[in-house]
C-alpha positions as CSV (number, residue, x, y, z in Angstrom):
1,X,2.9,-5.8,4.8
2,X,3.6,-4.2,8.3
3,X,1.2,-5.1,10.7
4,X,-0.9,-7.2,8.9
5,X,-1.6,-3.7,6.9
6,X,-4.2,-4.9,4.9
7,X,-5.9,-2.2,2.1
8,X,-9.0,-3.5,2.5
9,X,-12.0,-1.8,0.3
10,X,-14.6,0.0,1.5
11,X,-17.1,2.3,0.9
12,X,-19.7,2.1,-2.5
13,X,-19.3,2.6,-5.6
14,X,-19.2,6.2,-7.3
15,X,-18.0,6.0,-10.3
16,X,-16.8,3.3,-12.7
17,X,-14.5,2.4,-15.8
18,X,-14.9,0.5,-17.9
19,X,-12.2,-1.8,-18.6
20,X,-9.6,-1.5,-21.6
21,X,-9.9,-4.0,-24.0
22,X,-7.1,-6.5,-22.4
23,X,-4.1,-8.2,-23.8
24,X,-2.8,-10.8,-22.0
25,X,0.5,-10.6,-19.6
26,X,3.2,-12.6,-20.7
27,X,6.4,-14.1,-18.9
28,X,9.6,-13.2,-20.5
29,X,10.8,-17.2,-21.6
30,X,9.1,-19.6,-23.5
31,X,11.2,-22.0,-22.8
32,X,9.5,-25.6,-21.7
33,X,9.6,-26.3,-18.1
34,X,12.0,-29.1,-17.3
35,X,11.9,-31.4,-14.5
36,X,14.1,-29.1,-12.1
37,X,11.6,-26.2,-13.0
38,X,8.9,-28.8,-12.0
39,X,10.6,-29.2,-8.8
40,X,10.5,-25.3,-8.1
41,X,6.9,-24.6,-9.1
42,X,6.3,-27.5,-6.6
43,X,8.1,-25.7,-3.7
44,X,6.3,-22.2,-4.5
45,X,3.1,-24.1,-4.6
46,X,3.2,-25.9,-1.2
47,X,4.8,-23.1,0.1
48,X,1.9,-21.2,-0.7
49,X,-0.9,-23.8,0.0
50,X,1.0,-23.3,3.6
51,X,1.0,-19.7,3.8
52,X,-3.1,-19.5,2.9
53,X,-3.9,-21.7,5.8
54,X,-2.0,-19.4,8.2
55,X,-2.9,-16.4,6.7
56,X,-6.7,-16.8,5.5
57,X,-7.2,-12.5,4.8
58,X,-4.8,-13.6,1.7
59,X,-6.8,-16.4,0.5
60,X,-10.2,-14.3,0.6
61,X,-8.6,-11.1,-1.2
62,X,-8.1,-13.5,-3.9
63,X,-11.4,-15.5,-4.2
64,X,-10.3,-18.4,-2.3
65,X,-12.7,-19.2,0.9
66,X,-11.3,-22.0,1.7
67,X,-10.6,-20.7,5.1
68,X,-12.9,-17.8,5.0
69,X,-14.5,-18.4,8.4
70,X,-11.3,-17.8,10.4
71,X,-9.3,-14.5,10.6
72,X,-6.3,-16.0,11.5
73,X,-4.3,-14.6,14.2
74,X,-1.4,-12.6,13.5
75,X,0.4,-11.1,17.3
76,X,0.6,-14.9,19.1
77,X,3.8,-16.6,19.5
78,X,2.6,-19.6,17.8
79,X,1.9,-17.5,14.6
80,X,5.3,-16.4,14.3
81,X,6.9,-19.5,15.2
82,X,4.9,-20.9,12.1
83,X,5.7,-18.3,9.8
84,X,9.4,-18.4,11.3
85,X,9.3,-22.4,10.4
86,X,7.6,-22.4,6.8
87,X,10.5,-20.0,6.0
88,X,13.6,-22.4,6.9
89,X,11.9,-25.1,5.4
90,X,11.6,-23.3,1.9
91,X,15.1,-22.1,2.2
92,X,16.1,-25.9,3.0
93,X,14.0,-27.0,-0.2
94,X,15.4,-24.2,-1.8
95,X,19.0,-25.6,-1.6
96,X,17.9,-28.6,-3.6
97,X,17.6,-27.1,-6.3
98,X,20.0,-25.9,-9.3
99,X,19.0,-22.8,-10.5
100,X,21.4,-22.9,-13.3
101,X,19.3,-25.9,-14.9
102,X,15.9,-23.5,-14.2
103,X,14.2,-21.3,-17.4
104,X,15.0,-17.9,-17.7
105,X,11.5,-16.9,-15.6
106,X,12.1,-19.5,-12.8
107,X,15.8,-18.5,-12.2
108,X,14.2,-14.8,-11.8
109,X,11.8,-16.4,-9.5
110,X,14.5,-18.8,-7.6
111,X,16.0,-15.3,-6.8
112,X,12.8,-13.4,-5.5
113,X,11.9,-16.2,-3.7
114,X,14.7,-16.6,-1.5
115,X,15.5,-13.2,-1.3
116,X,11.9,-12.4,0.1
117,X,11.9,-15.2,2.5
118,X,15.5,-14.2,3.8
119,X,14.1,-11.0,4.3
120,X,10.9,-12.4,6.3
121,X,13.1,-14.7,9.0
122,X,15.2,-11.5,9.5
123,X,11.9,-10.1,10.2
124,X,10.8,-13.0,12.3
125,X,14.1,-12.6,14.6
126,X,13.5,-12.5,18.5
127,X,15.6,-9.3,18.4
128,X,12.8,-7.4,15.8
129,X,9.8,-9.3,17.3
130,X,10.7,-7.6,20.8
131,X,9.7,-4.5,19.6
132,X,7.1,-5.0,16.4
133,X,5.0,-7.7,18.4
134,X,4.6,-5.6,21.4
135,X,3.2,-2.7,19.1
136,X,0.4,-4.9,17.1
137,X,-1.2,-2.1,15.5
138,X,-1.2,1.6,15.0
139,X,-3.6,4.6,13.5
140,X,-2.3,3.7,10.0
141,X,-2.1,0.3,9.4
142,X,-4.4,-0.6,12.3
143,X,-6.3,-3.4,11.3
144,X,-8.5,-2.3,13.6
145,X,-9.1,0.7,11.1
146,X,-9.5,-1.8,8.1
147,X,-11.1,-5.0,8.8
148,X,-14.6,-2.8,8.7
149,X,-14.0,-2.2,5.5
150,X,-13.1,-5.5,4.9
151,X,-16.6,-6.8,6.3
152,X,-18.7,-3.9,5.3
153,X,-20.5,-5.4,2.1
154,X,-18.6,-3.5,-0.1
155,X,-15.3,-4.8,0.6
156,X,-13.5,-8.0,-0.2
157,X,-15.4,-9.7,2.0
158,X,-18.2,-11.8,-0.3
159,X,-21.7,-11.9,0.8
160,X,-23.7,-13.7,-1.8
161,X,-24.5,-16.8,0.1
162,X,-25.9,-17.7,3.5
163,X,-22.6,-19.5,4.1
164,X,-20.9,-16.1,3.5
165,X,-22.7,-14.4,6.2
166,X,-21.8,-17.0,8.9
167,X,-18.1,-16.9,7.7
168,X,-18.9,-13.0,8.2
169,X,-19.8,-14.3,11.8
170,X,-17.2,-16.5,12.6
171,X,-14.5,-13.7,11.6
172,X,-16.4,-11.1,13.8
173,X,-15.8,-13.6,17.3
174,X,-12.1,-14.0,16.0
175,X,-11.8,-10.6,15.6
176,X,-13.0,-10.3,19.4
177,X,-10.4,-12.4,20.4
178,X,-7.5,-10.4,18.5
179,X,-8.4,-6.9,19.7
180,X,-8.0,-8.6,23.1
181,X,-4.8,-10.2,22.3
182,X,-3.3,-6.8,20.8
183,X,-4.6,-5.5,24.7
184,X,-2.0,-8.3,26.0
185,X,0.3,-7.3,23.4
186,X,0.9,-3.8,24.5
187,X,1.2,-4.8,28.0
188,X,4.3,-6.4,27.1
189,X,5.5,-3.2,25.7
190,X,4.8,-1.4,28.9
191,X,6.8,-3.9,30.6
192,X,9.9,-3.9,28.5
193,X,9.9,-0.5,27.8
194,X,8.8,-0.5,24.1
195,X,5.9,1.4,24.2
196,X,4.0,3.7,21.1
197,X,4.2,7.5,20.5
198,X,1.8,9.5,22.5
199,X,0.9,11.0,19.1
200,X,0.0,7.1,17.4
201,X,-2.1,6.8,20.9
202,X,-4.3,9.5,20.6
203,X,-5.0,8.6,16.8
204,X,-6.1,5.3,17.5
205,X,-8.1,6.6,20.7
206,X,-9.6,9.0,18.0
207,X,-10.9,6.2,15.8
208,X,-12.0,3.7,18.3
209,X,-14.0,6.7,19.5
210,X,-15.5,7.0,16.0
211,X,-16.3,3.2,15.4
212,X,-17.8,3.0,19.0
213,X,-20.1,6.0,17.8
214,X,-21.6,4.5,15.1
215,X,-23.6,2.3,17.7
216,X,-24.8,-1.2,15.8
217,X,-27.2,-0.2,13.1
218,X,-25.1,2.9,12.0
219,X,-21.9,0.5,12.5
220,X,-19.8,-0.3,9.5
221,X,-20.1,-3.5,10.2
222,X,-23.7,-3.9,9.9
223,X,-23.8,-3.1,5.9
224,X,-24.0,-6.8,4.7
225,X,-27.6,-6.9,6.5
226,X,-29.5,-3.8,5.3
227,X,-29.9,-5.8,2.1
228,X,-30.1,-9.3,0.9
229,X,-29.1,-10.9,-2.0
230,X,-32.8,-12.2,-3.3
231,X,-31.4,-16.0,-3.6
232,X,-31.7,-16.0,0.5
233,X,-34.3,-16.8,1.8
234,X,-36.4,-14.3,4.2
235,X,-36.0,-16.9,7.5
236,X,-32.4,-16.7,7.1
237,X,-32.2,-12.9,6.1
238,X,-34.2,-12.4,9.7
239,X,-32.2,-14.6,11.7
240,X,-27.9,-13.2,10.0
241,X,-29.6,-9.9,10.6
242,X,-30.2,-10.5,14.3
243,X,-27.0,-12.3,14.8
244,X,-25.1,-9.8,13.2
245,X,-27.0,-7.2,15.5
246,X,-25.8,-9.3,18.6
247,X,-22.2,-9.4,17.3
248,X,-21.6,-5.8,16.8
249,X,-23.7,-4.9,19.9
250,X,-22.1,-7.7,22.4
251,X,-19.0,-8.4,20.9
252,X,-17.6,-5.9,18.6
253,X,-18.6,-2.9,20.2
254,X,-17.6,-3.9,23.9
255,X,-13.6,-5.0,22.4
256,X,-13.5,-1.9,20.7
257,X,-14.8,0.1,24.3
258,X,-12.1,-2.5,26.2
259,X,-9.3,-1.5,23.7
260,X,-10.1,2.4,23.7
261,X,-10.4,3.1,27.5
262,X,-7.3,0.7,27.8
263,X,-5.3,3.2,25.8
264,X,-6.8,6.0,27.3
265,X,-6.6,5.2,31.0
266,X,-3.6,2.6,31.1
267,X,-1.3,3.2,27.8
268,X,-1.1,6.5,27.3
269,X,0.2,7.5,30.1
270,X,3.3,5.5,29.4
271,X,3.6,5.8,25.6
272,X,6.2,7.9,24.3
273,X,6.7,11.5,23.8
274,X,9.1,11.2,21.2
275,X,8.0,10.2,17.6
276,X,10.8,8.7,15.8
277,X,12.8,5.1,16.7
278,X,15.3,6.8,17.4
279,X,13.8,6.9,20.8
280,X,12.9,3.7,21.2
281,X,14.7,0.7,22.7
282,X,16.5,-0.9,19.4
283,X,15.5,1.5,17.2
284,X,18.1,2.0,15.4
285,X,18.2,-2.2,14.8
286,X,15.1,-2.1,13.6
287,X,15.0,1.1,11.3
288,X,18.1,-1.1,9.5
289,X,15.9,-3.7,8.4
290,X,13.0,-1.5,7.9
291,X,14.9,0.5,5.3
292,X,16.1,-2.6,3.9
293,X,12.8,-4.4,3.6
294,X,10.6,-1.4,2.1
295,X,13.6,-0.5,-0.4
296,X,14.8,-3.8,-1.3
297,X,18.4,-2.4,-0.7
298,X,21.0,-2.0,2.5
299,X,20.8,1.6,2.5
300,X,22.5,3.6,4.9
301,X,19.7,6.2,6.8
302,X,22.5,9.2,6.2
303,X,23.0,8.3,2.8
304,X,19.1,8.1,1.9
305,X,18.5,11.3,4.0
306,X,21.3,13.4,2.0
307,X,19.8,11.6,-1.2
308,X,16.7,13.6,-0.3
309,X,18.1,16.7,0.2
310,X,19.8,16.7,-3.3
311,X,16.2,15.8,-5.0
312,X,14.6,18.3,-3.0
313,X,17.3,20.9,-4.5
314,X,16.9,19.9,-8.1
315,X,13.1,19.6,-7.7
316,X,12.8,23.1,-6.5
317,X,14.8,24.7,-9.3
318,X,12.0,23.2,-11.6
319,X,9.5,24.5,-9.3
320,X,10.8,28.1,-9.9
321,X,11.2,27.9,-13.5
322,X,7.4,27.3,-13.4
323,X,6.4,29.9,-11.1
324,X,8.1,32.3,-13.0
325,X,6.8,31.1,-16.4
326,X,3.1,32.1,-14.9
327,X,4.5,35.0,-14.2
328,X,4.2,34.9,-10.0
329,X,6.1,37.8,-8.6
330,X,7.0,36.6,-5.4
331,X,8.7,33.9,-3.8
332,X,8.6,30.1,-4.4
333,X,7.5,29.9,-0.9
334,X,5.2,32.7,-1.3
335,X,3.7,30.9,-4.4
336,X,3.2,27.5,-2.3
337,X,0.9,29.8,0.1
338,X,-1.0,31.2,-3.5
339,X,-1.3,27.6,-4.7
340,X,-2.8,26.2,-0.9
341,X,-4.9,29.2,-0.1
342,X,-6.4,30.5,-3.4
343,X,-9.7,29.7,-3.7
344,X,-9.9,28.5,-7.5
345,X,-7.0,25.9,-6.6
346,X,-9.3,24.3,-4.4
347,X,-12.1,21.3,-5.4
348,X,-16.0,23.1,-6.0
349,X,-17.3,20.2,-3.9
350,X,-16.8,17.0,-3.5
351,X,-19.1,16.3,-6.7
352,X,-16.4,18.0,-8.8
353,X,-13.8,15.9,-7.4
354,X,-15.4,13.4,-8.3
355,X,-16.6,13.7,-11.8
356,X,-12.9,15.4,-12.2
357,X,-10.9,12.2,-11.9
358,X,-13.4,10.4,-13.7
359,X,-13.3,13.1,-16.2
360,X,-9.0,12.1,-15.8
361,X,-9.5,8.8,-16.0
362,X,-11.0,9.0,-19.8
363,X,-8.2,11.0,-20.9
364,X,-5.3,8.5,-19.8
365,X,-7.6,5.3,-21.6
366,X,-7.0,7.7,-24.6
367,X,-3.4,7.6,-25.1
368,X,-2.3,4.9,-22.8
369,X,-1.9,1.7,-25.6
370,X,0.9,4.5,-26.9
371,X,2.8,3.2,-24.0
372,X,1.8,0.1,-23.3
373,X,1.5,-3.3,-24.8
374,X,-0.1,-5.0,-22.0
375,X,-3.2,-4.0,-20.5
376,X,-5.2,-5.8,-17.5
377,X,-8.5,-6.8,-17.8
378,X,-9.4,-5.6,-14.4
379,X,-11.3,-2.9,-14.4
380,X,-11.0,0.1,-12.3
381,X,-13.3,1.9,-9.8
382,X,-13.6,5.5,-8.1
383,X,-14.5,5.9,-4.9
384,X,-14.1,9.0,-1.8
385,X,-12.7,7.3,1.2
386,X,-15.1,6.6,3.9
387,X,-15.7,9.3,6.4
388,X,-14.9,6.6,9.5
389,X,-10.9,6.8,8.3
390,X,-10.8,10.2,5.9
391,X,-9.0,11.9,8.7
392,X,-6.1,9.3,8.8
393,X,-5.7,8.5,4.9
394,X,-3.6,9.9,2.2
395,X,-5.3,12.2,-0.1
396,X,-5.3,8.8,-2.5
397,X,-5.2,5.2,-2.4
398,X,-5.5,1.7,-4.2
399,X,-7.3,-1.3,-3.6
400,X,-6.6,-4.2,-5.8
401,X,-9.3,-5.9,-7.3
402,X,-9.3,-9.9,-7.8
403,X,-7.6,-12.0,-10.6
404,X,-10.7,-12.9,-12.4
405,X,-12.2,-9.0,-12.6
406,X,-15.4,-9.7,-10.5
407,X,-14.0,-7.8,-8.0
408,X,-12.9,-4.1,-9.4
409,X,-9.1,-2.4,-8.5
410,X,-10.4,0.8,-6.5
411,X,-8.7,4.4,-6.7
412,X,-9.8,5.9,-3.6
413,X,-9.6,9.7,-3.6
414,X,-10.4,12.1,0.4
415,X,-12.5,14.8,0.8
416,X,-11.4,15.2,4.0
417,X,-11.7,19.1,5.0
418,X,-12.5,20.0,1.2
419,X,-10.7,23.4,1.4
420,X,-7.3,22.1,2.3
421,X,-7.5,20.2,-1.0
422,X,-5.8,21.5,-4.0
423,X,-6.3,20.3,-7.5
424,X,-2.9,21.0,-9.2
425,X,-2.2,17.7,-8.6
426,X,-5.1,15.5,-9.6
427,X,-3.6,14.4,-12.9
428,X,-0.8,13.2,-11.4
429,X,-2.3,11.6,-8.2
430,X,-4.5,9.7,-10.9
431,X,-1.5,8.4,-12.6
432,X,0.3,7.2,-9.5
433,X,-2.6,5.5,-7.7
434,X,-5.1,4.3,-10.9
435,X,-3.8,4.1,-14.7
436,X,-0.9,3.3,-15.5
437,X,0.6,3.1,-11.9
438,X,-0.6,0.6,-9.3
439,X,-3.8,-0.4,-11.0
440,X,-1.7,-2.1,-13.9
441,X,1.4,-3.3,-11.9
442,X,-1.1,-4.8,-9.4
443,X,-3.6,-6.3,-11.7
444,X,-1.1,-7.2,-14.4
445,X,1.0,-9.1,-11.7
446,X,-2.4,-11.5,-10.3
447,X,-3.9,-11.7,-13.6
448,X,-0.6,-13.3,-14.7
449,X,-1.3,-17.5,-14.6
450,X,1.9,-18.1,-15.5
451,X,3.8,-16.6,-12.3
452,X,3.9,-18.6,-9.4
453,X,1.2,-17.3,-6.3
454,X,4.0,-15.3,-4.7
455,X,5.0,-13.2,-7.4
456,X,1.4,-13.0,-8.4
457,X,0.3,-11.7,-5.4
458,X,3.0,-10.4,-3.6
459,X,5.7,-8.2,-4.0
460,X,7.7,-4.8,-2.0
461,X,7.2,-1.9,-1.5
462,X,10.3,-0.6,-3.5
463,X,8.9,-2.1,-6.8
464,X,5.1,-1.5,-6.1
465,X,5.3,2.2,-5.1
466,X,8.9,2.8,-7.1
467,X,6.9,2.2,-10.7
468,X,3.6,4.2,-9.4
469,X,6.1,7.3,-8.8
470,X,7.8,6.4,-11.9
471,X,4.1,6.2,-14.0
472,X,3.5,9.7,-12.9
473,X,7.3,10.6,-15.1
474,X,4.9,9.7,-18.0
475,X,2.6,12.9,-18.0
476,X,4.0,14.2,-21.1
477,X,4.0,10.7,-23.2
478,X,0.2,10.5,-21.6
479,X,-0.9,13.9,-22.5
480,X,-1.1,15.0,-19.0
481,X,-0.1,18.2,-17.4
482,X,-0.4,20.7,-20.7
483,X,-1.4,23.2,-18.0
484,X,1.9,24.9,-16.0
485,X,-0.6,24.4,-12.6
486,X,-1.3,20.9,-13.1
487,X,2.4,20.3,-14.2
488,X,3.6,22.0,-10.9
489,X,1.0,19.5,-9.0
490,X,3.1,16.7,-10.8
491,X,6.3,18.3,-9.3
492,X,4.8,18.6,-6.0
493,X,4.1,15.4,-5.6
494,X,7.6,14.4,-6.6
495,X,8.9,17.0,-4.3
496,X,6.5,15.1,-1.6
497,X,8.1,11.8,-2.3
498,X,11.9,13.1,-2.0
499,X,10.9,15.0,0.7
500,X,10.1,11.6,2.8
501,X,13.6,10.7,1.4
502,X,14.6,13.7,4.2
503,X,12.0,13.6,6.4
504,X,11.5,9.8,7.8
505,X,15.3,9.4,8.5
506,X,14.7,12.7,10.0
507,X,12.1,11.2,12.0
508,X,14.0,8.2,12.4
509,X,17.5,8.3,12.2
510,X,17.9,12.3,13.5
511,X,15.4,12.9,16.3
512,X,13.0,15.3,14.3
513,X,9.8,16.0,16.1
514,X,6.3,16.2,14.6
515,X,6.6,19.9,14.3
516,X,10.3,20.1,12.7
517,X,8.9,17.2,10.1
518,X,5.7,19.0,9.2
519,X,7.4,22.9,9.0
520,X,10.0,21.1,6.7
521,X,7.3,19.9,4.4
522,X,5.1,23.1,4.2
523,X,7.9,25.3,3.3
524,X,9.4,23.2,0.9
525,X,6.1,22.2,-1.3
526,X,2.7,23.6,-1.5
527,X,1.0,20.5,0.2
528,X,-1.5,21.3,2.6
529,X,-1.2,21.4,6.3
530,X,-4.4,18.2,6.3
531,X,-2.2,16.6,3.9
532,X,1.2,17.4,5.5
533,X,-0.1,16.5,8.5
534,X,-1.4,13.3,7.5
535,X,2.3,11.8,5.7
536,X,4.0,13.1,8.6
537,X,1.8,11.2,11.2
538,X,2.2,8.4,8.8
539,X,5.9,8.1,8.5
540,X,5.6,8.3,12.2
541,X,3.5,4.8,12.2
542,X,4.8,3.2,9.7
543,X,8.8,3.9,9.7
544,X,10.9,2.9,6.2
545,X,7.7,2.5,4.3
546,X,7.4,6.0,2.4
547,X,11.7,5.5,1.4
548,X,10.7,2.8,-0.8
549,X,9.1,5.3,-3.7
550,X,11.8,7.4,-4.7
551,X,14.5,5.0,-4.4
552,X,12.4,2.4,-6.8
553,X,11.5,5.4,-9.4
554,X,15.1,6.2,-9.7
555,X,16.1,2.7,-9.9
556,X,13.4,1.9,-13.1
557,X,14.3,5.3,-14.5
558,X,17.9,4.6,-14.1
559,X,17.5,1.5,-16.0
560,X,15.2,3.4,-18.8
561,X,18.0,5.6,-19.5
562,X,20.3,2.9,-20.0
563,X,18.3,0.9,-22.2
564,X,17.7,4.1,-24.2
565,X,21.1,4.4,-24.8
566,X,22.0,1.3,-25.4
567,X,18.9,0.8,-28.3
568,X,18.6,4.2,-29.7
569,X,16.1,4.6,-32.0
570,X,15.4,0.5,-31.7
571,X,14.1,1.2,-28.2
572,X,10.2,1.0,-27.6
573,X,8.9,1.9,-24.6
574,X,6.0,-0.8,-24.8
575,X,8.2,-3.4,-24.5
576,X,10.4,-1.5,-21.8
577,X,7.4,-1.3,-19.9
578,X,6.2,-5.4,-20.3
579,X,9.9,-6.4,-19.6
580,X,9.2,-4.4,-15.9
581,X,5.9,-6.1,-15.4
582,X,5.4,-9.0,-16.6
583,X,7.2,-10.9,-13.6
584,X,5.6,-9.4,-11.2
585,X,6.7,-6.7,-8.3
586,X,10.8,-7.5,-7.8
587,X,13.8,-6.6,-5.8
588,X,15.8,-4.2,-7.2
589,X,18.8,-6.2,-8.2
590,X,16.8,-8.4,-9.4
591,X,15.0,-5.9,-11.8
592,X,18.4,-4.4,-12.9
593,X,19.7,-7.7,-13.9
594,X,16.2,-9.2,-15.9
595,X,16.4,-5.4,-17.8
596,X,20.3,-5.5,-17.9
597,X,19.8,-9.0,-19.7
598,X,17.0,-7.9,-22.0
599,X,18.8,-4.9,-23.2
600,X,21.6,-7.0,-24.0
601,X,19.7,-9.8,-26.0
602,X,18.0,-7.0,-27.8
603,X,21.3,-5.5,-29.2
C-alpha cells in the first residue's frame, strides 16, 4: 500500500449481516509438505515475524498486539533501510531453495513471494525514494486522514482493556512525532524540487482544517472515552479519560495546527501547479513502476491509455442500446444529464440509502452459493462514511474485517452532497465493494490457515480490485440488474473503470489537467460531478493505482473464457471461482499459469 494507505474503519455501526453459513477455503494440493516445503514455510514465517515488528499497524489489523503500543514509523531513513534489508535477505534465502522439489501450493507461493519482494526493493530504490519519501502523505491516502478512524473506538483499534487504552496512548505521542517528521519530509521536497500538486495541498489543508475543528471532546479521537467497557474500573475510566483529553488537546491538536499552517504559509506556495508526474522531476521513472506495481505487469502508459479508449468505445455502444431500449429520445450524452439530474434517480435520504443496500445485500445471500462453493465466515457490515472524510472518499469502500470474525468486513457507502448521488448503480457498487467482490476475496484469503501470512494478508492491487470489477460481470448469474436503469449503473461503473484506463495516463503520461480529466469523465458516463471530481483528484494522489481494475478484470475474464472452452459443458463456475481464491490475491502470471494448469488437469 502507497503511503502507508491504511483503510482503516471508522464510524458505527448501521446496519449488519449476518454471516452465510461458511465452508472452509481450501488450497489447491494436498500433497504432504516435505522437508524443502518446511524450509519455505520457515522463510515466509520469519520473514513475516520481521515485517510485524517494523510494521506494527499490520499486526493490530490482524488481532496481534504484540506491538500495539508503537505506530511504527514509516518516512525515516532507517525504516527503509530495514525494509530495504529484510528484502535481500529473503531473496538470498530464497535462492536456497528448489522450487521444483516444493508442493503444488508452495511453488505458487515461491513465485508470489519473490515476485512481490522484487517488486518492493525496486520500490525501495534511492532513485524512487527521492521522490515518494519527500511526499509522505496526501488527501487520499493520508494517514493523517485514517489513523482517526483507526483510534476512534470503532475501528481496528481494540479497546476492551485498560492496557488497550495506554497502547491507544502510546500510538497518539508516536503519531506526534510522525506528523512532525512528514513536516521534515516535505522540506526535503522543497529543496530538491519534488514538491506536491497545489490541488493535493489544499485538500489536505481542507482536512486538517476539519480535524482541528472538532476541538478535543468533539475530536475523533476522543470516542474510546465517552464509554467504558464495564470490566474497567471507574479510577481508571477517570484517569484514560483525562489523559486522552490532554493528548488530543496538547499533542494531537497542536501537530495537526503545525502541519496545517506549514502547508498553508510555507508549502503551498511552492507546490506544483501541474497535477500529473509528468511534471515532476522523475516522473516518468516512477509512473513505470507505479504501473507495474498496481497492475502486476510492465505495461507501457500508451498502450494502457489506447486500451482505455477501445473499452470506452465498446462500453458506450452498450450504453446506447440501453438508452434506446427505454425509449430516451435524445442523445447518450443527453441521457447521462437525465440519469444525474432527474430527481427519482437520486437517493430519498440517506435512510433509503441505507436500508437500500441492506435491502441489496439480502438479495445477493439469495443466489450467491449458485456461484460459489466457498463462502467466508466473516460477516459483513454497512456503514455511511464518516462526515470528517465523505468529501474525499469514493462513493464506496471496504474494510476488511479480522481472521477470526470478531471483527466485521465493512462496506462503506457516502452521502456526501445526497443529490449528486445516483442510484442506478447501487447493485453493482454492492457487488464490487461487499458480496461477492472484495468482502470474499479479502476474507477468504486471511481466513485461509493454510496460506502462508503474506498471501493471507497481502496481495496487489491488480488481483484485489481486478476480481471486485470482475464480481460486478456476475449481475445476471446473481439476479442483479433485471431493471434496464440499474443494468446501465452496472455499465457506468465499467465505463468508470476503463475510463481511468484513459484518464490516469492522461494525467500521468500526457499532461491532462484537472479540468480536461474531469470534462472527459462527465461526457463520457453519467457519474456525477461530486463523484467525478472525487476519482479525478484521486488518480491525481495516488498515480497507477485505479489501472489495476480493468487490467485484472480482463485478465480473470480472459482466463474464464478459456477454461469455458476448454471444459464445455464440464465447466462449473464454483470451482472456477475457488481455483481464483483459494491462494490468495496473485500476480497475474501467476494466476494465468495456477488456472492454465487446472484447466488442463481437469481435461
Amino acid at each position: 500500500m502507497t503511503r502507508t494507505s491504511l483503510m482503516l474503519a471508522t464510524a458505527a455501526a448501521l446496519l449488519a449481516i449476518g454471516p452465510l453459513s461458511a465452508a472452509p477455503a481450501t488450497v489447491a494440493s494436498t500433497v504432504q509438505p516435505s522437508a524443502m516445503d518446511a524450509a519455505l514455510i520457515k522463510i515466509f514465517h520469519d520473514s513475516d515475524e520481521a515485517s510485524l515488528r517494523r510494521n506494527p499497524l499490520n499486526a493490530i489489523y490482524r488481532g496481534d498486539l504484540r506491538y500495539a503500543d508503537r505506530l511504527g514509523d514509516y518516512v525515516t531513513d532507517a525504516y527503509y533501510a530495514e525494509e530495504r534489508a529484510a528484502g535481500e535477505a529473503d531473496l538470498a534465502a530464497l535462492k536456497k531453495i528448489d522450487r521444483n522439489k516444493l508442493s503444488a501450493t508452495n511453488q505458487i507461493a515461491y513465485n508470489v513471494f519473490k515476485w512481490q519482494t522484487q517488486l518492493a526493493l525496486k520500490g525501495l530504490s534511492p532513485e524512487l525514494l527521492a521522490i515518494t519519501a519527500v511526499q509522505p502523505v496526501d488527501h487520499f491516502s493520508g494517514f493523517h486522514n485514517s489513523y482517526p478512524g483507526f483510534a476512534s473506538g470503532e475501528g481496528a483499534a481494540p479497546f476492551k482493556t485498560v492496557a488497550d487504552y495506554e497502547n491507544n496512548l502510546k500510538r497518539h505521542r508516536d503519531y506526534v512525532v510522525m506528523i512532525d517528521r512528514w513536516i521534515a519530509r516535505f522540506r526535503e521536497g522543497m529543496k530538491s524540487g519534488v514538491v506536491e500538486p497545489k490541488l493535493v495541498v489544499n485538500n489536505m489543508i481542507d482536512q486538517l482544517n476539519l480535524q482541528i475543528a472538532q476541538g478535543v471532546e468533539g475530536s475523533t479521537f476522543y470516542g474510546p472515552v465517552k464509554s467504558f467497557p464495564a470490566a474497567i474500573p471507574a479510577a481508571d475510566q477517570s484517569r484514560l479519560r483525562a489523559e486522552t483529553t490532554a493528548a488530543i488537546r496538547d499533542g494531537i491538536v497542536p501537530a495537526l495546527t503545525r502541519l496545517r499552517d506549514f502547508l498553508k504559509t510555507e508549502y503551498l506556495p511552492v507546490a506544483r501547479d501541474s497535477v500529473g508526474l509528468v511534471g515532476l522531476k522523475g516522473g516518468d521513472k516512477l509512473y513505470a513502476y507505479l504501473i507495474e506495481s498496481n497492475t502486476t505487469l510492465p505495461l507501457k502508459a500508451e498502450d494502457v491509455h489506447q486500451l482505455g479508449l477501445n473499452e470506452v468505445a465498446r462500453i458506450t455502444a452498450e450504453m446506447d442500446a440501453i438508452k434506446q431500449q427505454v425509449g430516451f429520445s435524445g442523445t447518450l450524452a443527453d441521457f447521462f444529464v437525465y440519469l444525474r439530474d432527474d430527481p427519482k434517480f437520486q437517493p430519498a435520504s440517506a435512510a433509503w440509502m441505507r436500508d437500500e443496500y441492506f435491502r441489496i445485500g439480502k438479495r445477493v445471500d439469495a443466489r450467491v452459493r449458485e456461484q460459489f462453493s466457498l463462502i467466508p465466515k466473516s460477516p459483513l457490515e454497512i456503514k455511511a462514511v464518516e462526515s470528517y472524510r465523505e468529501k474525499t472518499e469514493a462513493g464506496g469502500s471496504y474494510q476488511q474485517g479480522t481472521p477470526d470474525g470478531s471483527r466485521p468486513g465493512t462496506f462503506y457507502y457516502n452521502t456526501y452532497d445526497l443529490k449528486s448521488r445516483t442510484t442506478p448503480g447501487m447493485e453493482t457498487l454492492y457487488l464490487h465493494e461487499a458480496v461477492p467482490g472484495h468482502h470474499f476475496q479479502i476474507s477468504l484469503a486471511q481466513e485461509n490457515e493454510a496460506l502462508p501470512a503474506f498471501m493471507r494478508f497481502g496481495g496487489n492491487t491488480a488481483f484485489v480490485e481486478g476480481w471486485a470489477l470482475y464480481a460486478e460481470t456476475l449481475w445476471k448469474d446473481l439476479g442483479m440488474e433485471t431493471d434496464p436503469y440499474q443494468r446501465f449503473g452496472g455499465l457506468s461503473d465499467e465505463m468508470l473503470r476503463a475510463m481511468r484506463l484513459v484518464v490516469d495516463t492522461g494525467i500521468h503520461a500526457k499532461g491532462w489537467s484537472r479540468d480536461q480529466a474531469l470534462d472527459y469523465m462527465l461526457s463520457h458516463s453519467n457519474i456525477g460531478r461530486a463523484d467525478a471530481t472525487a476519482e479525478v483528484e484521486r488518480y491525481i494522489a495516488i498515480p497507477g493505482q485505479a489501472l489495476a481494475y480493468k487490467i485484472g478484470a480482463l485478465t480473470i475474464l480472459k482466463e474464464k473464457a478459456a477454461a469455458q472452452k476448454a471444459l464445455g459443458s464440464r465447466f462449473d463456475p464454483r470451482a472456477f471461482h475457488a481455483q481464483v481464491l483459494d491462494t490468495g490475491a496473485l500476480p497475474m502470471t501467476v494466476l494465468e499459469a495456477k488456472i492454465d494448469a487446472w484447466v488442463k488437469a481437469a481435461k
